[in-house]
C-alpha positions as CSV (number, residue, x, y, z in Angstrom):
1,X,-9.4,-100.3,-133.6
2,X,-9.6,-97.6,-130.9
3,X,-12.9,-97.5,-130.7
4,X,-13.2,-101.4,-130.5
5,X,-10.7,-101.5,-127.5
6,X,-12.3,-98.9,-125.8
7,X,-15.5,-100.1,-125.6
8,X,-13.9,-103.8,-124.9
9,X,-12.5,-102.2,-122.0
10,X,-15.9,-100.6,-121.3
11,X,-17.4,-104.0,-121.3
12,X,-15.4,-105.5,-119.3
13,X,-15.9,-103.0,-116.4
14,X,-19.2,-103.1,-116.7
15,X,-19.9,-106.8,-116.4
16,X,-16.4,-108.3,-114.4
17,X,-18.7,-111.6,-114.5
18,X,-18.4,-111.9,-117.7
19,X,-15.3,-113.9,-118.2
20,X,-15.8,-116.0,-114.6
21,X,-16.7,-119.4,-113.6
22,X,-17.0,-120.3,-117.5
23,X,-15.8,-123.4,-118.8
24,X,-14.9,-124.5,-122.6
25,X,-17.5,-124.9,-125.1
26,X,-17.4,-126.8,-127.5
27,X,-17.7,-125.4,-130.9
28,X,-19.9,-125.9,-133.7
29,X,-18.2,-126.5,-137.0
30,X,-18.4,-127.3,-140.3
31,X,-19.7,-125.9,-143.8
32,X,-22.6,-125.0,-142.4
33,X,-20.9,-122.9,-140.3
34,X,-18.8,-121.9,-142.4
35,X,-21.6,-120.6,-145.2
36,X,-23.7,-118.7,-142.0
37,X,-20.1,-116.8,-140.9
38,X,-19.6,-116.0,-144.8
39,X,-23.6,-115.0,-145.3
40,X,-23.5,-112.6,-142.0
41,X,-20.0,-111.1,-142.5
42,X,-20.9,-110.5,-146.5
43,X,-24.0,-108.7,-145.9
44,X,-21.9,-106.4,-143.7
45,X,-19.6,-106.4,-146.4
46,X,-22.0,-105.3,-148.8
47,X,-23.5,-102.6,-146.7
48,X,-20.1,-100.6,-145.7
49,X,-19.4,-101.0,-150.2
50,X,-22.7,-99.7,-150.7
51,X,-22.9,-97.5,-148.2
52,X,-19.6,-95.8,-149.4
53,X,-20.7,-95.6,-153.3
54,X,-24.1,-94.2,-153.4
55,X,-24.3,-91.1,-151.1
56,X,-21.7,-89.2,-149.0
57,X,-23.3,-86.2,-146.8
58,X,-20.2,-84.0,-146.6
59,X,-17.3,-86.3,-145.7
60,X,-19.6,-88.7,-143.9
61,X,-20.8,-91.8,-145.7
62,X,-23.0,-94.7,-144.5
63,X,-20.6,-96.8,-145.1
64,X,-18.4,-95.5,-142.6
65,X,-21.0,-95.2,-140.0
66,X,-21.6,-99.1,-140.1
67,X,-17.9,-99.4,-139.8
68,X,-18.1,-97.8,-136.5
69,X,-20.9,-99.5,-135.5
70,X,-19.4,-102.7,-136.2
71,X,-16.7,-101.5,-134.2
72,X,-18.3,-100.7,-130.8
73,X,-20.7,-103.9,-131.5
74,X,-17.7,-106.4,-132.0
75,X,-16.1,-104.0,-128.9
76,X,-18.9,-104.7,-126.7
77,X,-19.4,-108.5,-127.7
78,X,-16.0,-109.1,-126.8
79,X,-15.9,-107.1,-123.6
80,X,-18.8,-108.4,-122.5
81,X,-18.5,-112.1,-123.8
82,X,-21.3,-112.2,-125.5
83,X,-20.5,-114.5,-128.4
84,X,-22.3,-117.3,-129.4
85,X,-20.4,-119.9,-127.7
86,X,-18.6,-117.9,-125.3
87,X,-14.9,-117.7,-124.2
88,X,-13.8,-119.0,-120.7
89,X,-10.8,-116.4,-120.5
90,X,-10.1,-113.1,-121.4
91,X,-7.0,-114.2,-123.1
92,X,-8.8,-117.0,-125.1
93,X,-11.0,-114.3,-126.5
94,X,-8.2,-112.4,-127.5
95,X,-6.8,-115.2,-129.2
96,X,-9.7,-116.0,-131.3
97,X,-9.7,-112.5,-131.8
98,X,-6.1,-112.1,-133.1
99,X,-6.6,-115.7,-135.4
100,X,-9.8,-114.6,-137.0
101,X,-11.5,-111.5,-135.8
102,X,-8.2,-109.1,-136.7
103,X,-8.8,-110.4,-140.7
104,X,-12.3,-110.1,-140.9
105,X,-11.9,-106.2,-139.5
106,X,-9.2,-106.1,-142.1
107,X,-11.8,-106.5,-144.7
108,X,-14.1,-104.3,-143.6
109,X,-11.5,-101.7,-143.5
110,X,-9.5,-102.6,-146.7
111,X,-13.1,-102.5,-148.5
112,X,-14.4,-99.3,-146.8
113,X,-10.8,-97.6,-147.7
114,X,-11.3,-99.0,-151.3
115,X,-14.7,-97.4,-152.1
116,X,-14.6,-94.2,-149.8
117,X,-13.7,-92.2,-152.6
118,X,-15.8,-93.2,-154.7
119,X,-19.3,-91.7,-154.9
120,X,-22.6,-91.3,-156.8
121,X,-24.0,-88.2,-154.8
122,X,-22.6,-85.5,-152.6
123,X,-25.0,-84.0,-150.4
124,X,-23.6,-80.8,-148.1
125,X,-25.9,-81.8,-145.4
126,X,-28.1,-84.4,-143.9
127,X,-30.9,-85.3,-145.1
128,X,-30.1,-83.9,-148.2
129,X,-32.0,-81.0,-149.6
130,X,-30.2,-81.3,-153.5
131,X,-27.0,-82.8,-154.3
132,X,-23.6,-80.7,-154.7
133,X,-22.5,-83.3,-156.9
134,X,-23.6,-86.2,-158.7
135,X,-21.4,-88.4,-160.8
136,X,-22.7,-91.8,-163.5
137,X,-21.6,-95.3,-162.2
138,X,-19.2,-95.1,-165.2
139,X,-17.4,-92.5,-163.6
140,X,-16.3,-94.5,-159.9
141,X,-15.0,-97.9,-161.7
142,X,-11.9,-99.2,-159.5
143,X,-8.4,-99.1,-160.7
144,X,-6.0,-102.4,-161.0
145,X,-4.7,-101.7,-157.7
146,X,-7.8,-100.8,-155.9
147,X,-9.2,-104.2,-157.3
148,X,-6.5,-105.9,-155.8
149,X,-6.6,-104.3,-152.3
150,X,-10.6,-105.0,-152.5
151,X,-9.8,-109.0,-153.5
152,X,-7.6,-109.0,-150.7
153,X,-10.1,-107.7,-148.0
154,X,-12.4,-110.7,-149.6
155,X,-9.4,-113.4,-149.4
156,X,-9.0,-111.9,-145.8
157,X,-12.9,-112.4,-144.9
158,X,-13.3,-115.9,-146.8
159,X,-10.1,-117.0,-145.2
160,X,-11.0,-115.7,-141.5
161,X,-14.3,-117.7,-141.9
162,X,-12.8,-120.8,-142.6
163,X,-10.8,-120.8,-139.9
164,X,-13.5,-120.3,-137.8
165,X,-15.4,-122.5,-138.8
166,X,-12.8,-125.2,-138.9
């Protein structure tokens, strides 16, 4: 969330335009929307999980690299207003952020948490030269309570994108 606000901040320094002279959009809704916010967020989803499980290069994963990517981007989106159908105030941007972004980076985070400890291979460096540590998919199944935190980061993405979309 630091990261996020900082480069918001960033963004909106760098373009003061951004928010200006703007007025309300209307937005596009529906299930169609609703199945495009699902199929983008899931993919990103799918790539911090994976990310997380199949290689970890000291105590860096993939995973968590996309989470900070995703970070600065939704960051500089913001601060920049460079959504799709963009925001005529700062405050309404905040808004939408507080009603639907807050949940979806909830998921990201709740999933990434869920899975960071768990691991296929450990590499002491990048690019890996020959794994420390190497463990069978057997061996990093989730626990009852891990389960639960992960099907609440999906309820929190499902439900974030039907709000959007409706």
């Amino acid at each position: 969330m630091t990261t996020m606000w900082i480069v918001f901040g960033i963004g909106l320094v760098t373009h003061p335009g951004a928010y200006t002279d703007l007025s309300a959009v209307d937005r596009e809704t529906g299930w169609r929307v609703a199945a495009l916010i699902l199929g983008n967020n899931g993919v990103l989803l799918l790539l911090i999980i994976f990310g997380n499980l199949f290689v970890r290069f000291g105590n860096v994963t993939p995973g968590l690299l996309i989470l900070a990517y995703e970070a600065v981007l939704i960051g500089w989106t913001a601060g920049t207003n460079g959504f799709m159908e963009p925001f005529p105030t700062v405050a309404a941007a905040n808004a939408a952020f507080l009603r639907i972004g807050l949940w979806e980076t909830t998921a990201y985070v709740l999933l990434c948490a869920v899975t960071l400890p768990k691991f296929l291979n450990v590499a002491a460096t990048f690019p890996a030269r020959q794994w420390s540590r190497t463990r069978k998919l057997k061996e990093i199944l989730l626990s009852r309570s891990e389960i639960s935190i992960g099907a609440l980061g999906v309820f929190s993405l499902v439900g974030a994108a039907l709000i959007e979309a409706f």
